[in-house]
N, C-alpha and C positions, 0 to 999 in steps of 0.2 A: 422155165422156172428159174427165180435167180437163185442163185448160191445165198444169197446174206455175208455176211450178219446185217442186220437191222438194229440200228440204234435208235429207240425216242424216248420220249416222257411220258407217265403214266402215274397216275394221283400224284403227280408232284416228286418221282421219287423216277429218275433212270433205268431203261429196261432193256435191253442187249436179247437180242435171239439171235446164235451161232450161226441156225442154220432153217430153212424152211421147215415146220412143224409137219408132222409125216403122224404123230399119233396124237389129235387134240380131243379135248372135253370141251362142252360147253354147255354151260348152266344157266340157266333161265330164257323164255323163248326170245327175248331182242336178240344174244348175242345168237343161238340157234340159228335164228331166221338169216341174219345177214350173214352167216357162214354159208348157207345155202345160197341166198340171195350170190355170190359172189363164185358158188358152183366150188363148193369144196368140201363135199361128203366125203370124199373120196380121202380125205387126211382127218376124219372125224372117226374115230373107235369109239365116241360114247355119247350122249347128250341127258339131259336134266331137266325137272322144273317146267311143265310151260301151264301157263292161264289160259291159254285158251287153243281151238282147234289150230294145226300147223297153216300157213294159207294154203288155198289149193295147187297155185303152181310150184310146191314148193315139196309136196306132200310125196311125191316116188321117190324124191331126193334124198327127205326126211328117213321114211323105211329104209331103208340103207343104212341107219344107223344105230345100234344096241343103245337102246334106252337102259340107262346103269340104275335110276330110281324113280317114284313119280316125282318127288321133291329131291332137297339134295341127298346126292348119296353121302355118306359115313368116307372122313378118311382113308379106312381100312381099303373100303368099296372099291376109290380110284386108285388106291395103289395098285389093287389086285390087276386093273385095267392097265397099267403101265403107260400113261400118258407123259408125252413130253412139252405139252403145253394145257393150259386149264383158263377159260375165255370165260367169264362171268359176268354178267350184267348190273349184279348190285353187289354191295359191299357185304352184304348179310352173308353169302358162299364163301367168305375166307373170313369163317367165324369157330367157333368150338361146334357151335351148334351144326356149321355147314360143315363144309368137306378140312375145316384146317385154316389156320393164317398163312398168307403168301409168302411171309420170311420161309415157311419151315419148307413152304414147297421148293422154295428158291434154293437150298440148302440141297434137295437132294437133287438137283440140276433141273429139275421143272419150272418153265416159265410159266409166268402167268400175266393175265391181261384184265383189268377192272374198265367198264366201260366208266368213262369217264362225267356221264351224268349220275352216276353211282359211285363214286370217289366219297370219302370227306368232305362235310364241306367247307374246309379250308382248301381245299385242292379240285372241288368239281367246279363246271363253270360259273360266274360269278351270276350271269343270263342264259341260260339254255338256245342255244338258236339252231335252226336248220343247218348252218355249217360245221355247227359242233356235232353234231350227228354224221356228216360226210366225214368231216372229219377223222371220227372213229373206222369209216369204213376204209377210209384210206387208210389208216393203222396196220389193219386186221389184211386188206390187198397186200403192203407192202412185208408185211412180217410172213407169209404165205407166199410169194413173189408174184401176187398177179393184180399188179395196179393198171394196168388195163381193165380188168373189167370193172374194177373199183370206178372208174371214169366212166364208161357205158352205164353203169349203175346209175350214179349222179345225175349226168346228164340227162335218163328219163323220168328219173326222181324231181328233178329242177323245172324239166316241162310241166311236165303231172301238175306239181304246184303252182306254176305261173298261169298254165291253163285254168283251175280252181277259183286264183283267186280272182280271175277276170271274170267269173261269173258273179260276182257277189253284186249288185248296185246300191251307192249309197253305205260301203263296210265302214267307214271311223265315224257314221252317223249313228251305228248300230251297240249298245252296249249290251255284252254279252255276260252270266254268273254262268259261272261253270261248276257246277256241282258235282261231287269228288262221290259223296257219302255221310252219313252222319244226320242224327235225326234232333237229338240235343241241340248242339252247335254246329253247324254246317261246316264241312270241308270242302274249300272254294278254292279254284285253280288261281295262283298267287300269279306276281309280275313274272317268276324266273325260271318256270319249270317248265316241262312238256307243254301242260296248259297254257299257258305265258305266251310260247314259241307257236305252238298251232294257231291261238287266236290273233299272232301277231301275222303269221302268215295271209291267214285270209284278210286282214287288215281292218280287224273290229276294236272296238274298245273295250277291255278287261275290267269289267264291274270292280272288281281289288286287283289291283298291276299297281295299287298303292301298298300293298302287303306283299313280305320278303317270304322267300323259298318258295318251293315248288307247290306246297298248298299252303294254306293256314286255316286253323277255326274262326269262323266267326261266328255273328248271331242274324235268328231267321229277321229279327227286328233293325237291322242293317241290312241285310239285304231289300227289306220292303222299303225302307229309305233311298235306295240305290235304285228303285225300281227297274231293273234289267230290260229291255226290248226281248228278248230271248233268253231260254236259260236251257244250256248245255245238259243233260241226264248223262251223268256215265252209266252204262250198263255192264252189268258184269251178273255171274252166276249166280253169286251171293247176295246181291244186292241188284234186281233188277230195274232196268229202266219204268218198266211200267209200275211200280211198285212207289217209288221216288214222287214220277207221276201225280200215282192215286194220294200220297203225302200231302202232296201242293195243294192239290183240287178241295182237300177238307181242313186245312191248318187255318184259324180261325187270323192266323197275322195276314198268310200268303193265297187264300183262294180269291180275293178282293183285286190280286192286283194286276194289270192289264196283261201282262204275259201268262200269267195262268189263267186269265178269266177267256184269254184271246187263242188258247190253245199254240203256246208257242213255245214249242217244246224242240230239242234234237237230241234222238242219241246219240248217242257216238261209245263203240267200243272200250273197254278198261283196257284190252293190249293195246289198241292206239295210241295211248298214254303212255306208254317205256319207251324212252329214247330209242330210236332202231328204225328199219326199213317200212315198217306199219305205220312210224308218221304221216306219212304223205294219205294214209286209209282215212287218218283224222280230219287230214285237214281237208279233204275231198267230202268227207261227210258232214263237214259242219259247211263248209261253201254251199251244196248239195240243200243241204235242210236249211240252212239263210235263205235260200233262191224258195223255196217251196212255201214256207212260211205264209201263215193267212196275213193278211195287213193288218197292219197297227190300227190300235181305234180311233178314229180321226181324221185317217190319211187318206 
């Protein structure tokens, strides 16, 4: 294990750890997972937050670790835990609402770690991509002293994906809407976010990758202009994929148009969608459901 300190940047603002973290927290499930992913229960007293079930290889690791709340815990909470690092996936955990702003934690010698697609956005990446995601892991390896398997990680993270996207045939022929949520105005996975970075992966073309940030609204009557080849369903608890679905199939704009009429649908999980080690679950299942897909009408 190295000694440290470890110097880098983090939402745009210099971040110094002394020394390997020995008591951290971590809140919400992206950074959870890839603390696991990287095999380091073992310097975790507490974890936070998750959307969805832990993955299964991940899940003995998980138990090992005192759940502090099911959302974020209360200031008070973590103090009582005694943590000398706090790993957060979004910006929303160093709020009043979440656990406190990271000045105050900095103040009582607690570091802390904002993943970096969760930053500001004057300070998160300006395009989201696969390497901004390593990236973070190698952060989180080196501030813990074990970039070794931060590298093992990657490098089957990089296959996984290269493998994926060679299934696809015919991908920048294929335009994909990636539907987020939202039954008013649709929320479409934009050019720069998760969505952005997974459909770029498998190498399709982003129905709006002409609209900024990680989603944006649009309307159902642009999208039936955009006529998508396929359209992405997130599925999540609150909002199921089949549900989304049964939407399409009756909305007097979109049940006419050849991807709904042609049943060309894919889900793909909402935690696929947070920057983190469940990328690559995304982009395997949308490669996955391109390849399965019934033919376009005509073809």
């Amino acid at each position: 294990m190295s000694a440290g300190p470890v110097t880098l940047a983090n939402c745009g603002a210099p971040l110094t750890v002394p020394a390997p973290p020995a008591r951290a927290v971590t809140m919400n499930q992206p950074a959870t997972e890839i603390m696991l992913a990287l095999g380091l229960q073992d310097r975790m007293i507490g974890t936070a937050y998750l959307d969805d079930t832990i993955l299964p290889q991940y899940a003995a690791a998980y138990a090992e670790v005192p759940v502090l709340a099911k959302e974020y815990p209360s200031k008070e909470k973590l103090l009582e835990a005694e943590p000398d690092f706090v790993y957060a996936s979004f910006a929303s955990a160093f709020t009043d609402e979440g656990a406190g702003d990271r000045q105050s934690w900095e103040k009582l010698g607690v570091r802390t770690y904002n993943s970096p697609a969760g930053c500001a956005k004057e300070t998160r990446p300006a395009k989201l991509s696969t390497e901004d995601v390593f990236a973070e892991i190698r952060d989180i390896a080196a501030i813990f002293g074990v970039r070794d398997r931060a590298e093992a990680l990657i490098a089957d993270q990089q296959a996984r994906i290269a493998a994926a996207a060679a299934t696809v045939a015919d991908a920048t022929a294929t335009t994909v809407l990636w539907w987020d949520g939202g039954s008013d105005a649709p929320s479409v996975g934009a050019c720069c976010g998760a969505p952005g970075m997974i459909m770029q992966a498998v190498g399709v073309t982003n129905a709006f990758a002409d609209l900024s940030g990680s989603w944006a609204d649009s309307s159902w009557e642009t999208v039936a202009d955009r006529n998508p080849d396929a359209i992405v369903l997130i599925d999540a608890g609150w909002d199921p994929a089949a549900a989304k679905r049964a939407f399409l199939q009756r909305n007097p704009t979109l049940k006419d148009l050849p991807a709904v009429r042609g049943n060309r649908f894919i889900a793909i999980p909402f935690s696929s969608t947070a920057a983190g080690v469940r990328n690559v679950l995304g982009i395997e299942a949308l490669a996955r459901g391109l390849s399965a897909l019934p033919a376009k009408a005509g073809s």
